[in-house]
C-alpha positions as CSV (number, residue, x, y, z in Angstrom):
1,X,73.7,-47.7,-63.7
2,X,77.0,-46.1,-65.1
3,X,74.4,-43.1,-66.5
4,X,73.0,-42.5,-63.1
5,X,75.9,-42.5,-61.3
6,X,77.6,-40.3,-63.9
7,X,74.4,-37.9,-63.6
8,X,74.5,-37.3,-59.9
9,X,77.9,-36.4,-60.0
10,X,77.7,-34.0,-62.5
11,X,75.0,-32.3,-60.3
12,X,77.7,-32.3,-57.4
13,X,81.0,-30.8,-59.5
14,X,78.6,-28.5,-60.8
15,X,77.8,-27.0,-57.5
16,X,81.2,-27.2,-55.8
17,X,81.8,-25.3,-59.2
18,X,79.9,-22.4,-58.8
19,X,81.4,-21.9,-55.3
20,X,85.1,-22.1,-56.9
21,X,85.7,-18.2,-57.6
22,X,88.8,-17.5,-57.8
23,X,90.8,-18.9,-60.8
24,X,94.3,-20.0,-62.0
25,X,96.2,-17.8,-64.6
26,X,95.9,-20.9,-67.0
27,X,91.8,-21.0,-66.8
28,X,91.2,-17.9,-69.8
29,X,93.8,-19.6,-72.0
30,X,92.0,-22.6,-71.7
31,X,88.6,-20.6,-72.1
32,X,89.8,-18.4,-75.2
33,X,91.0,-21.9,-77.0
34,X,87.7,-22.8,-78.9
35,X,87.4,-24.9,-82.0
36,X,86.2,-28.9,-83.2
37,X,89.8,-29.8,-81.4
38,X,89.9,-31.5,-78.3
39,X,91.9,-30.0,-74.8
40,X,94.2,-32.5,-72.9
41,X,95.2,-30.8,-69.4
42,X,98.3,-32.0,-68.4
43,X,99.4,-31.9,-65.0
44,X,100.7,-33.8,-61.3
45,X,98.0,-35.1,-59.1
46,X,96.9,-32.1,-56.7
47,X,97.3,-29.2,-59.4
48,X,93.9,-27.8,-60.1
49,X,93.0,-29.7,-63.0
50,X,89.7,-31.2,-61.4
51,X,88.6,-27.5,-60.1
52,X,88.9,-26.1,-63.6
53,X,87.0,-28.7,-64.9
54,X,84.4,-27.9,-62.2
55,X,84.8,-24.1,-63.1
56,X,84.3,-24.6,-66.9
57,X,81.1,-26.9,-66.2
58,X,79.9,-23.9,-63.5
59,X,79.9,-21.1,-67.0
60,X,78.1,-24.2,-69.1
61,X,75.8,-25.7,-66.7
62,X,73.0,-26.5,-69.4
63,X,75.6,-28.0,-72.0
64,X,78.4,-29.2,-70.4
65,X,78.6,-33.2,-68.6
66,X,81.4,-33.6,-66.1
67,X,82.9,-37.4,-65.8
68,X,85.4,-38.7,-63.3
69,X,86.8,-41.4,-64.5
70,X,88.9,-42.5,-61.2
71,X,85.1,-42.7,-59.8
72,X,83.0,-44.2,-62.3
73,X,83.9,-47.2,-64.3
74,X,82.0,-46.4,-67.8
75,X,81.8,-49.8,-70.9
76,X,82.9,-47.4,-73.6
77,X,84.0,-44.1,-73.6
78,X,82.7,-43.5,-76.8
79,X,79.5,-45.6,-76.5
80,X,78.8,-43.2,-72.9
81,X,79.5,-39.8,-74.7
82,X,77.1,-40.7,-77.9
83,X,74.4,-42.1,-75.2
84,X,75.0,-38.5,-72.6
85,X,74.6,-36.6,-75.9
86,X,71.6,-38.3,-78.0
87,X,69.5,-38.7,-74.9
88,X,70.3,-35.9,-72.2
89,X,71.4,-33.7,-74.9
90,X,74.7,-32.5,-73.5
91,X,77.4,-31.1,-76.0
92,X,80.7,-30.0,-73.6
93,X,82.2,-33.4,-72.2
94,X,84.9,-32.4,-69.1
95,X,86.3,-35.9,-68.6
96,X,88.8,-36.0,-65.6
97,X,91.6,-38.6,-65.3
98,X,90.8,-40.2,-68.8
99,X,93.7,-42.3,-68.8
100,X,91.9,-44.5,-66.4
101,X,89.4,-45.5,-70.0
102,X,89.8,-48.4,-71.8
103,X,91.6,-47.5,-75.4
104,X,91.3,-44.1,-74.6
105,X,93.0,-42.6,-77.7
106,X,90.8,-44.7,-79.8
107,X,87.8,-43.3,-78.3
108,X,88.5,-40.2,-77.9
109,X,89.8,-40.5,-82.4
110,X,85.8,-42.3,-82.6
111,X,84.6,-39.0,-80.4
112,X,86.3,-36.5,-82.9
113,X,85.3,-38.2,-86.1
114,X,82.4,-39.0,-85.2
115,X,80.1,-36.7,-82.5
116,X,79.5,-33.0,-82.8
117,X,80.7,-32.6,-79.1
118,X,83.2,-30.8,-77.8
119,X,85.9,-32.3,-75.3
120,X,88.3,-31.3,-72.5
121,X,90.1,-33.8,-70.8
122,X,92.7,-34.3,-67.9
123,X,95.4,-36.7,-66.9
124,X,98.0,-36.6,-64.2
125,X,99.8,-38.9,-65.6
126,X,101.9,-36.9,-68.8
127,X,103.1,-40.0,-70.8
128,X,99.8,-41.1,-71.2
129,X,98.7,-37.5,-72.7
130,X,101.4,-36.9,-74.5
131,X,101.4,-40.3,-76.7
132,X,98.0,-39.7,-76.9
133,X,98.3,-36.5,-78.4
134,X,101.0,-37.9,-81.0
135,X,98.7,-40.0,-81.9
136,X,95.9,-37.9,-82.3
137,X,97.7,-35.3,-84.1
138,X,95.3,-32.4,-85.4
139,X,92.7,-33.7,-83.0
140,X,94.3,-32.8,-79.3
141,X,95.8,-29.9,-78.1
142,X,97.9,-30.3,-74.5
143,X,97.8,-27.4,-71.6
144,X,100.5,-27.9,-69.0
145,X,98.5,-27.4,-65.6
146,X,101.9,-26.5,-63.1
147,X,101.9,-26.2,-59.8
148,X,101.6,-22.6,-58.7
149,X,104.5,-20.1,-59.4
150,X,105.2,-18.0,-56.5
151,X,103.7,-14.9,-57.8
152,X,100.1,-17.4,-58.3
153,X,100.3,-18.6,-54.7
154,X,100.5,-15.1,-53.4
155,X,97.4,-14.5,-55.7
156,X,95.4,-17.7,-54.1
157,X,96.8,-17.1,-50.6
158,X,97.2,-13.0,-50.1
159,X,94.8,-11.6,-52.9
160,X,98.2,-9.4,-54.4
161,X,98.0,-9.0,-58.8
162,X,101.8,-8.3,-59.2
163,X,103.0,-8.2,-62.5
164,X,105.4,-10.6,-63.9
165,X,109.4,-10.4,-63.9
166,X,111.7,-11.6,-66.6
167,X,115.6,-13.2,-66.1
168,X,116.3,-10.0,-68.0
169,X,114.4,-7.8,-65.3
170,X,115.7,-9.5,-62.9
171,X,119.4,-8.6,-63.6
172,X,118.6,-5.0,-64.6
173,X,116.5,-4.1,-61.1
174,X,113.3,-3.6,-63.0
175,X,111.1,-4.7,-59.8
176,X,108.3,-3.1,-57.8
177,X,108.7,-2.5,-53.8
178,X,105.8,-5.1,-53.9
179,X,107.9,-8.3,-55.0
180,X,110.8,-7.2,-52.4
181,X,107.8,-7.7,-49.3
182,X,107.3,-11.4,-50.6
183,X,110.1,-12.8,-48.9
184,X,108.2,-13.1,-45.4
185,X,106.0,-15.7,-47.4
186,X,108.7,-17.5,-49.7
187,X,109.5,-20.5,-46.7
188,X,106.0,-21.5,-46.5
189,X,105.5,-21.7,-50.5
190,X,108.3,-24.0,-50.1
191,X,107.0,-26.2,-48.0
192,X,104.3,-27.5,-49.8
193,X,102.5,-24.4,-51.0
194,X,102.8,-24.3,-54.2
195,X,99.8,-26.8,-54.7
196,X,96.7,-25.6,-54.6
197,X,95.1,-27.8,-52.5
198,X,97.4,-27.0,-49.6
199,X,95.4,-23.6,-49.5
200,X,92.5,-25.6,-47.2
201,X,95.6,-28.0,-45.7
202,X,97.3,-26.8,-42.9
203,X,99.5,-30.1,-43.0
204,X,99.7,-31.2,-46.4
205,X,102.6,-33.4,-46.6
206,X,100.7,-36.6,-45.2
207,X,98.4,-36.1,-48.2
208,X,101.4,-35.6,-50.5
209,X,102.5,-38.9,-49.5
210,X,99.5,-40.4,-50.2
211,X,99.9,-38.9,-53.3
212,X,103.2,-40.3,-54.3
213,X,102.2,-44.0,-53.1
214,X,99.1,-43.9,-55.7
215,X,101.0,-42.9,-58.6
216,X,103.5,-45.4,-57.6
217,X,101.3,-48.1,-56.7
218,X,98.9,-47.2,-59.2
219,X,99.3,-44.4,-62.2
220,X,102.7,-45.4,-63.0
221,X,102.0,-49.3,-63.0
222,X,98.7,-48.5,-65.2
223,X,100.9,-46.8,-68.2
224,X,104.4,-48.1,-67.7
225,X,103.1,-52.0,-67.5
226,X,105.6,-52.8,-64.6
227,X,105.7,-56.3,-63.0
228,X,104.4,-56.2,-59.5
229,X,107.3,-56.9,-58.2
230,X,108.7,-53.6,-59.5
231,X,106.5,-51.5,-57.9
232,X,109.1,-51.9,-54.6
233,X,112.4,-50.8,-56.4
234,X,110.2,-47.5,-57.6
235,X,110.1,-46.9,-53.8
236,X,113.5,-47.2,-53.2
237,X,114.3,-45.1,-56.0
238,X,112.1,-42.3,-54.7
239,X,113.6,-42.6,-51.3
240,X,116.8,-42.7,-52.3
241,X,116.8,-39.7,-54.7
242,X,114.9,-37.7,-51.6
243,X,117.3,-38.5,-49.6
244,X,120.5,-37.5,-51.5
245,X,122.1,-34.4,-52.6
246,X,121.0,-33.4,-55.9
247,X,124.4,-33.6,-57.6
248,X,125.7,-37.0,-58.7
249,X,122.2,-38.3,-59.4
250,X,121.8,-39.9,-62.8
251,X,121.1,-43.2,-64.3
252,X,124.6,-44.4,-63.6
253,X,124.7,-43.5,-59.8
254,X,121.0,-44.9,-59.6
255,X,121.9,-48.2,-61.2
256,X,124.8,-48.5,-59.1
257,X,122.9,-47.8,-55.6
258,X,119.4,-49.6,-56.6
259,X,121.3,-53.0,-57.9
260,X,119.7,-52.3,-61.1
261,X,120.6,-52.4,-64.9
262,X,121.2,-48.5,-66.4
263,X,118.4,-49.7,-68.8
264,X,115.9,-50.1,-65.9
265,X,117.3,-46.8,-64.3
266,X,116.5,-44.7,-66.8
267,X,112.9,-46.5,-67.3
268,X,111.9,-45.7,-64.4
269,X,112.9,-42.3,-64.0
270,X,111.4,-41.6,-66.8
271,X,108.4,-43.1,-65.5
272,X,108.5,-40.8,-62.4
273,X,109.3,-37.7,-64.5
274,X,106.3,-38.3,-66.8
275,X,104.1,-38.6,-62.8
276,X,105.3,-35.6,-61.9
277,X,107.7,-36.5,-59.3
278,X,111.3,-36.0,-60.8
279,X,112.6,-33.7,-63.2
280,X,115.7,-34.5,-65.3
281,X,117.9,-31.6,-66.5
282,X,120.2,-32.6,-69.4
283,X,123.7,-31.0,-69.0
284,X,124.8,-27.8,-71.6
285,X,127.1,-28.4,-74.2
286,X,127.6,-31.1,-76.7
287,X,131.2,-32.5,-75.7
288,X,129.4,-34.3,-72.4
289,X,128.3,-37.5,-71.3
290,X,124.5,-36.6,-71.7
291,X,123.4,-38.1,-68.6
292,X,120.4,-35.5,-67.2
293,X,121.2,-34.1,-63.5
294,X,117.8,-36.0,-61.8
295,X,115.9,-33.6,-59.1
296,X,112.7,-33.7,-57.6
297,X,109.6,-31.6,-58.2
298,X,108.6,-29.8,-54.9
299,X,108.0,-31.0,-52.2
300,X,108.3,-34.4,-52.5
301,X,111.6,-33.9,-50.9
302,X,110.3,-33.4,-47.8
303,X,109.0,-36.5,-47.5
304,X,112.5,-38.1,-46.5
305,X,114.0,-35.1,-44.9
306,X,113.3,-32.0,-43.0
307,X,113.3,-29.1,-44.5
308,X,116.4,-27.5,-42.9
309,X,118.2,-30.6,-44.3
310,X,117.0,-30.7,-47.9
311,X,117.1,-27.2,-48.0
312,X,120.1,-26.7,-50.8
313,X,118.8,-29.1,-52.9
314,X,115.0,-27.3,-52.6
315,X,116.7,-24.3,-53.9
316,X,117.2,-26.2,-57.0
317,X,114.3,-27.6,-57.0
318,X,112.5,-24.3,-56.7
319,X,114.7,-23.0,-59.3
320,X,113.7,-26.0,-61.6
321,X,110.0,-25.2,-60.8
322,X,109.6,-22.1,-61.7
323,X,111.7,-22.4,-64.6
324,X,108.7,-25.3,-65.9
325,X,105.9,-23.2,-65.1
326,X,107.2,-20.4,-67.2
327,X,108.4,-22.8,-69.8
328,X,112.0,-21.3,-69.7
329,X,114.7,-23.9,-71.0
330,X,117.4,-24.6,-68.7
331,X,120.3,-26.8,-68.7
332,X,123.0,-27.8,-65.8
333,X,126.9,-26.9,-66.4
334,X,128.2,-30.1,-66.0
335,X,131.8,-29.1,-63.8
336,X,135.2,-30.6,-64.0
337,X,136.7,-32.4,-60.7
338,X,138.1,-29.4,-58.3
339,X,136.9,-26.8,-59.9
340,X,133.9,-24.3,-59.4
341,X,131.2,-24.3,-62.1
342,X,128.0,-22.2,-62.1
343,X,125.0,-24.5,-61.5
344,X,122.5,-23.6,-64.7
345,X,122.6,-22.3,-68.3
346,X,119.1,-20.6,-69.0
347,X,118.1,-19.9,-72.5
348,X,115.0,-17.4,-72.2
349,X,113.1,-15.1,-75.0
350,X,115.4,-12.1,-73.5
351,X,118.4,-13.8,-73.9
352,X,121.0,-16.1,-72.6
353,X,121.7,-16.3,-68.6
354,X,124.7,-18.2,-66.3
355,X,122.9,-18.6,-62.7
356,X,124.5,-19.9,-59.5
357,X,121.7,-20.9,-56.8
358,X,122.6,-21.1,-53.5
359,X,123.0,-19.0,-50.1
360,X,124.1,-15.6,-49.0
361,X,127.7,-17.0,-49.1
362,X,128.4,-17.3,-52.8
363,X,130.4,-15.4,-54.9
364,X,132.0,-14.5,-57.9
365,X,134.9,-17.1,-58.1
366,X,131.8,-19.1,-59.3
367,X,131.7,-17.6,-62.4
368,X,135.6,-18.1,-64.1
369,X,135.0,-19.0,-67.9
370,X,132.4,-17.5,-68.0
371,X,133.0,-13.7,-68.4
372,X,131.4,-11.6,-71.1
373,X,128.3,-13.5,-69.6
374,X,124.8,-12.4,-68.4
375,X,126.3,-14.0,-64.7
376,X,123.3,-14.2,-61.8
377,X,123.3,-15.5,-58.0
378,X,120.1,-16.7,-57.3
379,X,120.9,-16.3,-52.9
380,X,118.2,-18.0,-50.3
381,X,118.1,-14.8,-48.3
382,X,120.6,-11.2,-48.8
383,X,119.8,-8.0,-50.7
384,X,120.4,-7.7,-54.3
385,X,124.2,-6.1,-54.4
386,X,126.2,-6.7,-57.4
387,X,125.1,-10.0,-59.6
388,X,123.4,-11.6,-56.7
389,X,119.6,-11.3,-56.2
390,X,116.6,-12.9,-53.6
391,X,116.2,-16.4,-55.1
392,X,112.5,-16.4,-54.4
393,X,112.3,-13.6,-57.3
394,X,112.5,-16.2,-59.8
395,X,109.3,-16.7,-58.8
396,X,107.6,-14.0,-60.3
């Protein structure tokens, strides 16, 4: 019965597939990346991940088998791939959400070692991948499928090709007119656009919701083997860290606010972080308490306040975003009681940078101890006079 089932939705991705034209900035990579090894996408609920699976099975329709494992229950992974590729003669397995197998990893170790296939898979739940991929070593290679960047949700939404921008453009001017005319669409990318499903949403947050109840309810139970009676507190968590300011939030505060141990703090958040929903941002410096700065990835936030209200900490957040999609490494500048400190350290292939993220009203008194510094503020709205520039041209 699985067989059948498995069949006739193959026939349906692949002709959703053939109507999905237009293409994330990932899909060549993933294209170009050929060899026995296998291809873990890795990315939140909502990302894409399903449509390029569709799109790759749309260039291989005689070879390739797509399999949804949130919407098919299979006996064996392995035993269904040997059966799909003895008998129907497919060679290109695109398995989506493959944490929901049995012994996956195992499988998937059976698959390699065993079967002349090849495989691509998908997950949107990262600490399932990313042990799997330790412990497949040589056998999986991970692709990080982000959310859209800016600069790919103008592509999706407006049809504009602008080129990239560096930190180190960034500072030196080194834009085109065309970034500057962005700024008209940088509130709505905020609110949600950055995923590419919101491109056929015109309210997207009720879905987003729904989103974050099933990986609490259900992807995050699934890997983290909570207790049922768990599952609450990782509400309360969510809605508390939504409904705070960004600064202050760590394990301690958390622990302290929930009624829970530091141990089971950190747990979870690490949970959520692996899900997709948090992002922890460890402080610069070695002479600190390392206690990561916890934020949300966008826009969860807007599930617990309007977006006037969150809007500070969705600067950050943006920030934060874009500084994952690029792969960028960032750390926060932990500050001293009274005194102004600069918000991020980033460490980027052009060099080192000191960035202050906030509104049209900041200034340089951010920035004492910190001279001889590449100095940036990254303001909401303004021109770029001085150190400050547009915020939303971190998005490119």
């Amino acid at each position: 019965m699985a067989i059948a089932t498995i069949l006739q939705l193959n026939e349906a991705a692949l002709t959703q597939g053939k109507t999905l034209k237009r293409k994330r900035f990932v899909f060549q990579t993933i294209l170009n990346d050929t060899g026995k090894h296998q291809i873990g996408l890795v990315g939140p609920r909502g990302s894409g991940k399903t449509v390029i699976l569709k799109q790759l099975l749309a260039l291989f329709p005689e070879t390739a088998c797509y399999l949804s494992l949130d919407a098919v229950e299979i006996d064996g992974l392995f035993q269904t791939i040997q059966r799909l590729h003895e008998t129907y003669r497919f060679s290109f397995f695109l398995i989506d959400e493959i944490h929901h197998a049995r012994q996956y990893a195992q499988e998937l170790k059976k698959i390699y070692d065993f079967l002349n296939v090849r495989i691509i898979f998908s997950s949107s739940v990262a600490l399932s991948l990313h042990e799997t991929a330790y412990d497949l070593s040589r056998r999986v290679t991970l692709v990080a499928i982000n959310p859209f960047s800016f600069r790919e949700y103008l592509f999706f939404t407006k049809g504009l090709e602008l080129p990239p921008l560096s930190v180190r453009q960034l500072l030196e001017r080194q834009w085109e007119a065309g970034h500057l005319r962005q700024e008209i669409h940088f509130d709505s990318f905020l609110q949600g656009g950055l995923f590419p499903f919101a491109l056929e949403e015109p309210n997207m947050m009720p879905l987003m919701g729904n989103v974050l109840e099933t990986i609490i309810t259900s992807d995050i139970p699934l890997i983290g083997r909570l207790l049922t009676e768990e599952i609450p507190l990782l509400r309360r968590m969510v809605r508390f860290i939504g409904s705070s300011p960004p600064d202050g939030i760590n394990y301690s505060s958390l622990a302290n606010n929930l009624k829970i141990t530091k141990y089971k703090a950190e747990q979870y958040v690490q949970l959520l972080e692996k899900a997709f929903v948090l992002k922890c941002v460890m402080p610069a410096g070695t002479n600190v308490m390392q206690e990561p700065k916890v934020l949300m990835r966008l826009p969860y936030r807007l599930l617990f306040q309007p977006f006037d209200n969150a809007i500070g900490a969705i600067r950050e957040e943006f920030f934060a975003e874009m500084m994952i999609a690029k792969g960028i490494s960032f750390n926060y500048l932990k500050s001293t009681r009274g005194a102004k400190t600069p918000d991020y350290l980033v460490q980027s292939d052009d060099g080192s940078y000191v960035i202050e993220i906030g509104g049209p009203g900041k200034g340089r008194e951010q920035f004492k101890g910190f001279d001889g510094k590449k100095n940036l503020i990254l303001a909401h709205h303004g021109e770029a006079i001085g150190i400050k520039r547009p915020l939303f041209l971190i998005g490119f």
